[in-house]
N, C-alpha and C positions, 0 to 999 in steps of 0.2 A: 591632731587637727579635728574639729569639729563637724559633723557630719553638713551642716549648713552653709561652712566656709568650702568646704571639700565638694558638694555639691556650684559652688558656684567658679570654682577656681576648674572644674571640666567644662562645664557649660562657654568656657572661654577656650580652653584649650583644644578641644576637640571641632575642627572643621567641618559647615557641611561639605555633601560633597557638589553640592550647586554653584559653588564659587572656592576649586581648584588650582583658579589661576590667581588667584590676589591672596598677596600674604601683606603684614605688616616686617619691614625689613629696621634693622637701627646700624646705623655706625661701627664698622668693625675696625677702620685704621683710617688713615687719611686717601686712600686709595680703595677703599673695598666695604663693601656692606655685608650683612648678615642677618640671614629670615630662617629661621624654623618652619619645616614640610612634611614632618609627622613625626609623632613620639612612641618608644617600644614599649612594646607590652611583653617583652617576653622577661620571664622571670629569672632567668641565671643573674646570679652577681656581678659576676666580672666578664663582661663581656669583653669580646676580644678586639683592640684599638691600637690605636699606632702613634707617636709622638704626642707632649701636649704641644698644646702651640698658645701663643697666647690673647688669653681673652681680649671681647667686644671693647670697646673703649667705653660703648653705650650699654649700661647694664643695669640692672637692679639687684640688688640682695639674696641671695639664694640663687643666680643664675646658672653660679657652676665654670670649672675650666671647661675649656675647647680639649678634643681629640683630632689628630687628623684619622680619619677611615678610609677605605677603598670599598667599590660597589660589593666585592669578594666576601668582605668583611662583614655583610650586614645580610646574607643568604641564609634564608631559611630563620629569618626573626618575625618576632608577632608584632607588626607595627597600624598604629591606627587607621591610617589611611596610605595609598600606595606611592610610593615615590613615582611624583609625577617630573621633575628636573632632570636634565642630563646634561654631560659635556657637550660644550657646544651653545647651549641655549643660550637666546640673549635676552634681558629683560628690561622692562619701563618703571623706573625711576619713577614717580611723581613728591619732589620732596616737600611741595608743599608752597614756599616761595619763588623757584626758579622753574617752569614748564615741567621739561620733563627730562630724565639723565637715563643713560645708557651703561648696560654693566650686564658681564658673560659669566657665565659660570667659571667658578675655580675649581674648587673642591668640596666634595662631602665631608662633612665633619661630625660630630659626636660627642653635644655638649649633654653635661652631666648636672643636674641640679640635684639637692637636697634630698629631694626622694624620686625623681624621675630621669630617665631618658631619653635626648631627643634628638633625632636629626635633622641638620641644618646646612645649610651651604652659604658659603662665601665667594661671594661675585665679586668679579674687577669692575673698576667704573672706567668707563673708553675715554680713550687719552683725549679728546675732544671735551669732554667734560667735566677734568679733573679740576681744573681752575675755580670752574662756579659751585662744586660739590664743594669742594674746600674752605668754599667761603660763606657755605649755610652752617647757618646760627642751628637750626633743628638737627636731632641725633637720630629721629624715629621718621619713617618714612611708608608711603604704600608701595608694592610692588607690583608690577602684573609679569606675568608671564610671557602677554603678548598685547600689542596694541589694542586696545578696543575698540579704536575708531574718534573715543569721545577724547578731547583734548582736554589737558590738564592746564590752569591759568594760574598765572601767580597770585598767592593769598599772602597776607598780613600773618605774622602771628600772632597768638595773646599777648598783648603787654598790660602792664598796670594803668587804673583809671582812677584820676580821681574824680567823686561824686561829689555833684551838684548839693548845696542844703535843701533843693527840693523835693533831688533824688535821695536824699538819706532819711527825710521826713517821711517817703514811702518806702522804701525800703526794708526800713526797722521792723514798723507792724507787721510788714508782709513775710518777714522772715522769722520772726517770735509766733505770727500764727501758723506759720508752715514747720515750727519746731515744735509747739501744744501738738498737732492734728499728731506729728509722725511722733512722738511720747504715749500717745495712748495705744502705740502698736507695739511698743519695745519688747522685748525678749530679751528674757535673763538666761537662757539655757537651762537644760531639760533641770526637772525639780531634784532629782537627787545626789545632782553635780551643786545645788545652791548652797555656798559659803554662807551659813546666818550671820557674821560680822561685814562680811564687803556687803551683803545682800542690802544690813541698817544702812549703811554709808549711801549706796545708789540711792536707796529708794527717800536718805532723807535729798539728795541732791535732785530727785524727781519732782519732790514736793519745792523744793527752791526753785525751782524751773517753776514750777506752778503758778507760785506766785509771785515772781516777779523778781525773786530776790538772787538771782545770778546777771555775771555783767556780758553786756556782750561786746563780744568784736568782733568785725569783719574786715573783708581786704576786697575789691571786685578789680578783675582783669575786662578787656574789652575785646570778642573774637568776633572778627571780620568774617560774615559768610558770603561773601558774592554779592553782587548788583542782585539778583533775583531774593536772596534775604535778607540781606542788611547784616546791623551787628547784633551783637545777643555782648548782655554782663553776664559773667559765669562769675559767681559771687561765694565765698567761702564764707563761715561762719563757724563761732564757737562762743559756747556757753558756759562760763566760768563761775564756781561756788567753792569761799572756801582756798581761794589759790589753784584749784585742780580743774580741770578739764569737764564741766558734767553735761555737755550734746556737742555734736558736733552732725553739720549738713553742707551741703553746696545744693547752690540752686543757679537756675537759666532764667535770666529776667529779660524782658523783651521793652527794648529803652524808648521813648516817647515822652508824651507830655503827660500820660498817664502808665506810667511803668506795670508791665504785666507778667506774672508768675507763669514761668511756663512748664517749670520741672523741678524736682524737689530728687537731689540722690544725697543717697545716707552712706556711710562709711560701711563695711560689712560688720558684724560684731563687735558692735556698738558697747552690748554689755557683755562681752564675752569676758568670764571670771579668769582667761588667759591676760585679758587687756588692767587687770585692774591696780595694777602696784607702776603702770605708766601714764603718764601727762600727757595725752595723744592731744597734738595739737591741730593746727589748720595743715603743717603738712601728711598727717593722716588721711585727708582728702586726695581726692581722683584730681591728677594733675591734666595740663590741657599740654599733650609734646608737640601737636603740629595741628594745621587746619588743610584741609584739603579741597579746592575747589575747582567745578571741570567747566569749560566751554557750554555746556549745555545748562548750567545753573546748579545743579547738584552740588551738594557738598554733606562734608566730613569732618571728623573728629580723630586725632590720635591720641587715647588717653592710657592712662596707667592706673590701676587701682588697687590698692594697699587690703588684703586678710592680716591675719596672724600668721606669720615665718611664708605669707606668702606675696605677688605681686602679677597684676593680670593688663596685660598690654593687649588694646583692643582700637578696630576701626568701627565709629558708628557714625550712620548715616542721618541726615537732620531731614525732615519728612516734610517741612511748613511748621509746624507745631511741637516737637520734639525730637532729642537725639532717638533715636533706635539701634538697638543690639542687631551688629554681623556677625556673621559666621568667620570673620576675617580679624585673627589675632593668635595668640597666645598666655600663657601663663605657668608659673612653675613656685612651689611652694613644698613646705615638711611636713 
C-alpha cells in the first residue's frame, strides 16, 4: 500500500478522543448491529480468540471474519484508544429514516481484516424495535452511546434523479471545469516507482482530457438534508478515452435556478500504477450509505470510500457550505 493511501485510510480509522461516544454502526443480522471501538496495536500474530462466528451481513471487502472474545482475552493488549463499552450499555440507533432504535450490548468480538485488528461489539436491537429496524432499506447507521439530548428526525435517502435539460446544460461545464482545475494536481507516484509505458498511456489520456476528446458520463442522486438545508445532487462522473476509464470525480451541487458547485472529492489514487490494468468506474466513487438528520437542523453523511485493497466508512457532517471530516468512522485495508 502506498504511503498516501495508508496515510488516509488512519486518518479515518483512528478516533479522536472528543467524540468517544459516536461510532458508525452497520447491519450484523436482522436482530443485531455492529460498530468498531478501537483497533490493536499490539504486534503478536495469533492473538488469542474464541469461536468464529459469522460475519456482518453489511460489509465491504477486506472486512475479515468475526471472533467471539471475552474482556480476559484482550488484557494487557496495545489498543488505540480505551474500551469505552461494557455489558449492560444501551445505546441510540439513529438509522437515518425511522427516529431513533434501541440496542444493548452483547458481546466483544474480534474482527480481523487484511492486515489489521479490531475490536467490536454486537448489540441487540430491543424487541420494541425489531419491526421498524427490519424494515430499513440502510445497512450503515450512527450510534451514540448515550442520548444527547438532540433528536434524531426521519431523513429521505439518496435516490436517483433525473436532470432537467437545463440542469444538464449547467452541469456538464461545471463538471469538465472542475475535472481540468483537479488534472493539473494529479499524482503519478513517487518518480522512481513510474512504469515509462503506463506513464505514455496516462499522460496521453491527460492530454484527451485536455482537449476535449474523452466522453463523459454521469448519473446524479438527490440527498435530502432537512428543512434547515434543503437537497443537495451528489453527482458522479467519468471520463472515458479509448474505451477505458481516464478521470473519475463526485461533486455536491446545490440545485436551483442557477445550480451551484459546492465540493469537488476525487477518488484516492487516481493514478496509482497499482490501479492501472482496471476500468475503475463510477462505482469507484465514495457511495452516499445513509443521511442523517437531527431535530435541531444539523445533518450528515454516511459514506464509504474506496483505496487500493482498501475501504473507509465514515460520518461527515454538512456545515451550510460543505460536507466535513469526523472523527466518527472506521476503515480497514492491506
Amino acid at each position: 500500500m502506498t504511503r498516501s493511501v495508508l496515510l488516509a485510510i488512519v486518518s479515518l480509522s483512528v478516533m479522536a478522543q472528543d467524540r468517544p461516544d459516536s461510532f458508525v454502526a452497520n447491519r450484523y443480522d436482522d436482530s443485531h448491529v455492529f460498530f468498531t471501538i478501537a483497533g490493536v496495536r499490539d504486534e503478536r500474530t495469533n492473538p488469542r480468540k474464541g469461536p468464529a462466528l459469522p460475519s456482518p451481513v453489511a460489509q465491504y471487502a477486506q472486512s475479515g471474519p468475526v471472533f467471539d472474545i471475552l474482556p480476559a482475552d484482550i488484557e494487557g493488549w496495545k489498543l488505540d484508544r480505551p474500551i469505552v463499552t461494557h455489558a449492560g450499555d444501551v445505546y441510540e440507533l439513529l438509522p437515518g429514516t425511522s427516529g431513533r432504535i434501541s440496542a444493548t450490548f452483547e458481546k466483544l468480538v474480534l474482527q480481523q481484516t487484511c492486515s489489521e485488528l479490531q475490536i467490536g461489539v454486537i448489540a441487540r436491537i430491543a424487541q420494541p424495535d425489531l419491526a421498524r429496524y427490519r424494515e430499513l432499506r440502510a445497512k450503515y447507521y450512527l450510534l451514540r452511546t448515550h442520548s444527547e439530548g438532540t433528536v434524531a428526525v426521519p431523513a429521505t435517502l439518496a435516490a436517483p434523479v433525473e436532470l432537467s435539460p437545463e440542469e444538464r446544460r449547467q452541469i456538464e461545464p461545471m463538471l469538465t471545469n472542475a475535472m481540468l482545475a483537479s488534472l493539473k494536481q494529479i499524482e503519478y507516484g513517487p518518480v522512481e516507482r513510474r512504469d515509462p509505458d503506463k506513464m505514455r498511456v496516462w499522460l496521453s489520456m491527460d492530454e484527451a482530457l485536455k482537449k476535449g476528446a474523452a466522453r463523459l458520463n454521469y448519473e446524479a442522486q438527490t440527498v435530502s438534508l432537512g428543512p434547515k438545508y434543503g437537497s443537495r445532487y451528489y453527482v458522479k462522473a467519468v471520463w472515458k478515452f479509448g474505451g477505458k476509464a481516464a478521470f473519475l470525480l463526485s461533486a455536491w451541487v446545490r440545485p436551483g435556478a442557477e445550480l451551484v458547485l459546492e465540493k469537488i472529492w476525487q477518488p484516492p489514487g487516481l493514478r496509482m500504477f497499482e490501479f492501472f490494468h482496471e476500468d475503475r468506474g463510477m462505482e469507484a466513487l465514495a457511495k452516499i450509505l445513509n443521511t442523517i438528520v437531527m431535530e435541531d437542523g444539523s445533518a450528515g453523511v454516511v459514506t464509504v470510500n474506496f483505496g487500493y485493497e482498501s475501504a473507509g466508512v465514515a460520518f461527515l457532517e454538512y456545515d451550510g457550505v460543505e460536507f466535513k471530516d469526523t472523527p466518527i468512522g472506521y476503515a480497514y485495508g492491506c
